[in-house]
C-alpha positions as a Markdown table, in Angstrom:
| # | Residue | x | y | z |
|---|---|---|---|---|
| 1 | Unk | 38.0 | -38.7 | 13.0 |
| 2 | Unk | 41.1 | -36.4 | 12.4 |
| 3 | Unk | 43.5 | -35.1 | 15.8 |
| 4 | Unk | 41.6 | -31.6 | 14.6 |
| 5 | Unk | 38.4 | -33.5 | 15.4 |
| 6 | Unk | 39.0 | -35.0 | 18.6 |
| 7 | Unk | 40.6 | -31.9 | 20.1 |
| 8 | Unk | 37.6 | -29.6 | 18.8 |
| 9 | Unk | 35.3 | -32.4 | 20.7 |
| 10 | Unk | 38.0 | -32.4 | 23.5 |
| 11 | Unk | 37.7 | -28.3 | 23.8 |
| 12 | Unk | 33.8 | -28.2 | 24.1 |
| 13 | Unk | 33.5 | -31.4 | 26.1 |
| 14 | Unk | 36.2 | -29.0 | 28.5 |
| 15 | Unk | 34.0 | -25.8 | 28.3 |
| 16 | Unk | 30.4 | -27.8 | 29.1 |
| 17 | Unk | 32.2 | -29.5 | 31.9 |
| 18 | Unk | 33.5 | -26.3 | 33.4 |
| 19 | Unk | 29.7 | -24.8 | 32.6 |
| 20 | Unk | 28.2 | -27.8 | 34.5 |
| 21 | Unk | 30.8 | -28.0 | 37.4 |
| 22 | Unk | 30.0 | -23.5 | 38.0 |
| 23 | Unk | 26.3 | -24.5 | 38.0 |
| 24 | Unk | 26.3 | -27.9 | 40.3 |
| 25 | Unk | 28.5 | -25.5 | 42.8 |
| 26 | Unk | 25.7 | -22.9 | 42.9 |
| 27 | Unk | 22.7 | -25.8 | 42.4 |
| 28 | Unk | 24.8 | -26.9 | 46.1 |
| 29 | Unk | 24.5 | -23.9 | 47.5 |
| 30 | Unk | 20.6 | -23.6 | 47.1 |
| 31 | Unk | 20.4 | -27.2 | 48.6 |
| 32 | Unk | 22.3 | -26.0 | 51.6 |
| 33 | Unk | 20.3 | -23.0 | 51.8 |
| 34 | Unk | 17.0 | -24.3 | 51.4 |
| 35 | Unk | 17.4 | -27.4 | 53.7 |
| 36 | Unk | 18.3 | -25.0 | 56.2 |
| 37 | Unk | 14.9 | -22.9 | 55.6 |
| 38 | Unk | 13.1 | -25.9 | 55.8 |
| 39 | Unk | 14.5 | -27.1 | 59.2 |
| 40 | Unk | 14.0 | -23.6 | 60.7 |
| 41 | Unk | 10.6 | -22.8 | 59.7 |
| 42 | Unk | 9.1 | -26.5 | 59.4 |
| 43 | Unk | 10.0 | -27.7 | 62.9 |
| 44 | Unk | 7.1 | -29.8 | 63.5 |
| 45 | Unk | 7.5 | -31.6 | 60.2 |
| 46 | Unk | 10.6 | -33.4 | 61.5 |
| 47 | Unk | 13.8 | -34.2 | 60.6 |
| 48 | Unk | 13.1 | -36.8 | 57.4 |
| 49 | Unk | 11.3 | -33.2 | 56.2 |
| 50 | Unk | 14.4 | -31.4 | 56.0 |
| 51 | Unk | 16.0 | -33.8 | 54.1 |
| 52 | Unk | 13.4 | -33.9 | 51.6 |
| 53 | Unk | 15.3 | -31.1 | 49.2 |
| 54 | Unk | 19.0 | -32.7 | 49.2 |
| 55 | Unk | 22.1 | -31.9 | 47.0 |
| 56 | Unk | 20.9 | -34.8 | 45.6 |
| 57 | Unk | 18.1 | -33.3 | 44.6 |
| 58 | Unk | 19.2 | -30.8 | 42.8 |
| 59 | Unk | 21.6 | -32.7 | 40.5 |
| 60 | Unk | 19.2 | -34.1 | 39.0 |
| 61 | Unk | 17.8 | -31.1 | 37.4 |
| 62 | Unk | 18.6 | -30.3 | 34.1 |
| 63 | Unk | 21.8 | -27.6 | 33.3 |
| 64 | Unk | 19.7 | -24.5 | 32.0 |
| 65 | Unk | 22.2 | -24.0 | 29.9 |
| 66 | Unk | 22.4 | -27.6 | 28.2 |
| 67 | Unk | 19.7 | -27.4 | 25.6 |
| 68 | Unk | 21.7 | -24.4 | 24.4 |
| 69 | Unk | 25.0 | -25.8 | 24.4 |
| 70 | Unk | 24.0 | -29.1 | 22.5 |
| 71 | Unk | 22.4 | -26.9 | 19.6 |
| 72 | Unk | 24.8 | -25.0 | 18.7 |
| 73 | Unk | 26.5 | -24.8 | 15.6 |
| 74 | Unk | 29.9 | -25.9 | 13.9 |
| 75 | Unk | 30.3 | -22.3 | 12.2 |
| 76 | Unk | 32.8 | -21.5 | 9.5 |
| 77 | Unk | 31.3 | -18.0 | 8.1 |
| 78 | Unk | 30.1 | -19.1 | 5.1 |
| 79 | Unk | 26.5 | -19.3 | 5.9 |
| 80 | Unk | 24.5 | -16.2 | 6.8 |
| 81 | Unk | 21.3 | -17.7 | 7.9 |
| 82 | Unk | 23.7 | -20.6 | 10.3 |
| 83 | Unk | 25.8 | -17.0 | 11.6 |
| 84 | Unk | 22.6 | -15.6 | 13.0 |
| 85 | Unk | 21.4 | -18.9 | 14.2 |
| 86 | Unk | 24.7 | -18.8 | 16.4 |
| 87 | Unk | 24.7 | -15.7 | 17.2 |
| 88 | Unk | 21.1 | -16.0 | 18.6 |
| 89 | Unk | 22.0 | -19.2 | 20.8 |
| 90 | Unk | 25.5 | -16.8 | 22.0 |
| 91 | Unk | 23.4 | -14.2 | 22.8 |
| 92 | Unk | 20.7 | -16.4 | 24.9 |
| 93 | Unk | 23.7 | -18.2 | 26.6 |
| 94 | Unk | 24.9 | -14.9 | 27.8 |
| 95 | Unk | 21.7 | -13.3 | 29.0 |
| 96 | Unk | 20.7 | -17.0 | 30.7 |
| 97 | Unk | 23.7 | -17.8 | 32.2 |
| 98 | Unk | 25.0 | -14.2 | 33.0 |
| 99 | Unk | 28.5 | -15.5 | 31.8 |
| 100 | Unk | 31.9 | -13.0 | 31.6 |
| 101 | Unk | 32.7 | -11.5 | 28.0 |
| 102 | Unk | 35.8 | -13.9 | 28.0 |
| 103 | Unk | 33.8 | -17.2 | 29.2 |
| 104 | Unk | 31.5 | -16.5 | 26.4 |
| 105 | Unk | 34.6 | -16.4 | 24.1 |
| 106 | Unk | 35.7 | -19.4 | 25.4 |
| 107 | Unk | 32.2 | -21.1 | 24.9 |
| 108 | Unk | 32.2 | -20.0 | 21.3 |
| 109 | Unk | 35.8 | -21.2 | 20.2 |
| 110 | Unk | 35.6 | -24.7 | 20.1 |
| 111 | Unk | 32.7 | -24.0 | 17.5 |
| 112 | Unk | 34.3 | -21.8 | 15.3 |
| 113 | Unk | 35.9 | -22.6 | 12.2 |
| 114 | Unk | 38.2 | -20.6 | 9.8 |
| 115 | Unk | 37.9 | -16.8 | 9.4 |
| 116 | Unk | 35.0 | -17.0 | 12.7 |
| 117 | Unk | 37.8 | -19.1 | 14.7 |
| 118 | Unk | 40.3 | -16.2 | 14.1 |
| 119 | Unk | 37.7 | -13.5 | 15.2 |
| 120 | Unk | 37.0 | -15.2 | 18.2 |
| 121 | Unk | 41.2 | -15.4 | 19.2 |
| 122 | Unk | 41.2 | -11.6 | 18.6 |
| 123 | Unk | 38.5 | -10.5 | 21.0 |
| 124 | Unk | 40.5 | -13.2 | 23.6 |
| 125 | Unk | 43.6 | -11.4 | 22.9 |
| 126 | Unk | 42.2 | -8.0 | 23.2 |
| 127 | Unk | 39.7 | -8.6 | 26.1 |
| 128 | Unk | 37.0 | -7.1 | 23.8 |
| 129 | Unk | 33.9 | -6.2 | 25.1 |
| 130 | Unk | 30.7 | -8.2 | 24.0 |
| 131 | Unk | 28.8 | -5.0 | 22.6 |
| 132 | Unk | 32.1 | -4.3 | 20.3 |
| 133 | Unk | 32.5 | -8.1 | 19.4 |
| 134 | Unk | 29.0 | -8.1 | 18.4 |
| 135 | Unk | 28.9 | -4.8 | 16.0 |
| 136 | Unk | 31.8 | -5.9 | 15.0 |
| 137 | Unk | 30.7 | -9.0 | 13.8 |
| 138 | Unk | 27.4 | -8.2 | 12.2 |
| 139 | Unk | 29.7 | -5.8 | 9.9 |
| 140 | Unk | 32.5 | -8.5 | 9.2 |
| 141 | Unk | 30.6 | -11.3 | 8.1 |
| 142 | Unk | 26.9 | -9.9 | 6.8 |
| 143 | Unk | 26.8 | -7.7 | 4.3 |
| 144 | Unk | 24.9 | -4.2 | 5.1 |
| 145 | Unk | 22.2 | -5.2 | 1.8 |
| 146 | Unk | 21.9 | -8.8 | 3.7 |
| 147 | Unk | 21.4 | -7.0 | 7.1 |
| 148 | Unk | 19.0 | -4.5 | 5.5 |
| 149 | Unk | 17.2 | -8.0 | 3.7 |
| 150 | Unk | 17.6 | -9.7 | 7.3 |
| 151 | Unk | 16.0 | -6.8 | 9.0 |
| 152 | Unk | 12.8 | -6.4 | 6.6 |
| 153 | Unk | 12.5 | -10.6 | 6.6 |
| 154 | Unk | 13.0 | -11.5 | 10.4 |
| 155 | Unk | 11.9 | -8.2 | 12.5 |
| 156 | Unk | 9.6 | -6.5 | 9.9 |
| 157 | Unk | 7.9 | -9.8 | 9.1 |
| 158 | Unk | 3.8 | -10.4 | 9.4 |
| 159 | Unk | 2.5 | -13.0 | 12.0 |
| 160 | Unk | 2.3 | -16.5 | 10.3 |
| 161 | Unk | -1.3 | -17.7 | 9.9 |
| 162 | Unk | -2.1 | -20.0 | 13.2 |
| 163 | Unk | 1.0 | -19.0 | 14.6 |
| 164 | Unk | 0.8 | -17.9 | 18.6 |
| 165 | Unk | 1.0 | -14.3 | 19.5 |
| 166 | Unk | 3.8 | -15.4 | 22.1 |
| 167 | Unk | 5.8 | -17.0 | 19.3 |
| 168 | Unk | 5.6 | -13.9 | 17.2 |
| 169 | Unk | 6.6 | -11.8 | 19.7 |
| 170 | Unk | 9.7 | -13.6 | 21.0 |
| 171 | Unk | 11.1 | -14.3 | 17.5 |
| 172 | Unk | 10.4 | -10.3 | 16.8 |
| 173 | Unk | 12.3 | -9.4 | 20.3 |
| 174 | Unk | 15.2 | -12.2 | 19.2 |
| 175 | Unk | 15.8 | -10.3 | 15.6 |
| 176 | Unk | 16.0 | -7.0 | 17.8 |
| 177 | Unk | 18.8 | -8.2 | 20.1 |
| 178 | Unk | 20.4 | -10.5 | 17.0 |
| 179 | Unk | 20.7 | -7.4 | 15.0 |
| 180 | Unk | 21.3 | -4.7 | 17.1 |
| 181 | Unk | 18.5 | -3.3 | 16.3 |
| 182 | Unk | 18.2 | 0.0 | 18.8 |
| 183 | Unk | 14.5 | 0.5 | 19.3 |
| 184 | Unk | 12.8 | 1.6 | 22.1 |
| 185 | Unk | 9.9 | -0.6 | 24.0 |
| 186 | Unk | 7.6 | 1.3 | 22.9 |
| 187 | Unk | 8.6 | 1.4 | 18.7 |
| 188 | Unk | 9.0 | -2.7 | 18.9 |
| 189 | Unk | 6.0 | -2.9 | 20.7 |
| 190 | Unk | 4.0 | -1.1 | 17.3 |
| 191 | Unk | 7.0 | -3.3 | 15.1 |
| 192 | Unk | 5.0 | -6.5 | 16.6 |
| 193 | Unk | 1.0 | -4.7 | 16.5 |
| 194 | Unk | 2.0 | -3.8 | 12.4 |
| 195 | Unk | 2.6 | -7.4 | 12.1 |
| 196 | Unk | -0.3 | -9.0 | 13.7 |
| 197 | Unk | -3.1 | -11.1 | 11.7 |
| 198 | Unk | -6.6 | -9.5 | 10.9 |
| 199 | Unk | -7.7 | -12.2 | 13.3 |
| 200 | Unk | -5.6 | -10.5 | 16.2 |
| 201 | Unk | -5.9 | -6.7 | 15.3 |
| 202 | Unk | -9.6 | -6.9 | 15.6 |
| 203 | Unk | -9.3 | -7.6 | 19.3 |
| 204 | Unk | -8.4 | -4.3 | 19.4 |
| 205 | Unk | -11.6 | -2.7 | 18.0 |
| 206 | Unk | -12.9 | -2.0 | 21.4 |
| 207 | Unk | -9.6 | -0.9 | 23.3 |
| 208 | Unk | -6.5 | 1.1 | 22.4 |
| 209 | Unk | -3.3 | -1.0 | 20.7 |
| 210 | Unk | -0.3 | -2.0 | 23.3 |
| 211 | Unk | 2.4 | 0.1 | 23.6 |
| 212 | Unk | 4.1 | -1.7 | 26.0 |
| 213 | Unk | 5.6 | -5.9 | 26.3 |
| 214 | Unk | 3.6 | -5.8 | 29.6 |
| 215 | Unk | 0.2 | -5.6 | 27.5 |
| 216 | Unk | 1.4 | -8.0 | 24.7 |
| 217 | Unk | 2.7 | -10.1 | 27.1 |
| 218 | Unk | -1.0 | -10.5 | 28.7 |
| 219 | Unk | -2.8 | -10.5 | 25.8 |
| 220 | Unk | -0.4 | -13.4 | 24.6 |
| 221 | Unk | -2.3 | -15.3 | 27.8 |
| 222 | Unk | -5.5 | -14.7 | 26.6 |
| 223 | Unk | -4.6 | -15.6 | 22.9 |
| 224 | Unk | -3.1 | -19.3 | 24.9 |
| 225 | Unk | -6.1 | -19.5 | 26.8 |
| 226 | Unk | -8.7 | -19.2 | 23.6 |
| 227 | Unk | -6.2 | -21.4 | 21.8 |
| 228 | Unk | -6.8 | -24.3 | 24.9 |
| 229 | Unk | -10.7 | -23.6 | 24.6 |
| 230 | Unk | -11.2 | -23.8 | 21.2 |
């Protein structure tokens, strides 16, 4: 392993640690909080009751953000398909962690190789904001033909035969927010019925189509719940 290696490895082992250390000092704060509930309104419980949800406790939960961190990406901008599979994971990382535009960056550096690592520098330098970073992205490194292709193959696809309703709508609602796709509720909401199997359309013989992610949402139950009987 090259000194380039080992101080890439060095910078993301540096950015998870600061991620883990910002989410065991709020996980504390819960603990705190919560044993304090506990003693106040469980009086009669005692005080081994109170103890029961330590700081302890809570450390050993998983970082929410983990999962997300370990899979992504060594990008270098040569890949399309790899680009949107980062960009996704970014974009998750951001909405799950509610992260600053330049903690984001940070996250993203270590990862980036070549033309991306330079693109990520910039938007440090120029304290850009995430919706300009993104557009700006999209239109450096995809193609508008391979964003037109991308939009028709990953937000204008059909529902795969046995796959869940939930899934199809999620990966439907990812391709949205990957590709900046701006469509209201109630237009992604048809996107996703146009999509649907036979199998799932005629369960809407008897009642009106969605037009909002409320009713997919509950129909995705139902669709779980018939998959667990059958």
């Amino acid at each position: 392993m090259g000194a380039e290696d080992r101080g890439d490895t060095g910078n993301v082992s540096t950015v998870t640690a600061a991620v883990n250390n910002d989410i065991e000092a709020l996980l504390m704060q819960v603990a705190q909080a919560s044993t304090g509930i506990n003693a106040a309104t469980s009086p009669s419980l005692g005080q081994g009751a109170s103890q029961v949800f330590t700081p302890h406790f809570y450390r050993r939960l998983p970082h929410p953000l983990s999962h997300l961190l370990k899979e992504l990406p060594i990008m270098d901008g040569t890949d399309v398909n790899l680009w949107c599979d980062f960009l996704l994971k970014v974009l998750k990382i951001r909405q799950v962690g509610q992260k600053t535009e330049p903690t984001i960056y940070e996250i993203m550096y270590p990862y980036c190789r070549a033309e991306p690592l330079a693109f990520v520098t910039n938007a440090i330098t120029a304290i850009e904001s995430f919706e300009t970073f993104h557009a700006r992205l999209l239109g450096q490194f995809i193609p508008s033909r391979q964003i037109s292709q991308l939009r028709a193959e990953i937000y204008r696809r059909v529902q795969c035969e046995g796959e869940p309703l939930a899934t199809h709508m999620q990966s439907i609602r990812d391709a949205a927010l990957m590709l900046r796709i701006r469509e209201n509720e109630a237009q992604v909401v048809e996107q996703i019925v146009e999509g649907l199997t036979p199998l799932q359309r005629t369960r809407f013989v008897f009642q009106a189509p969605p037009s909002l992610l409320l009713q997919l949402e509950q129909l995705a139950v139902v669709d779980q719940n018939i998959a667990h009987a059958d």
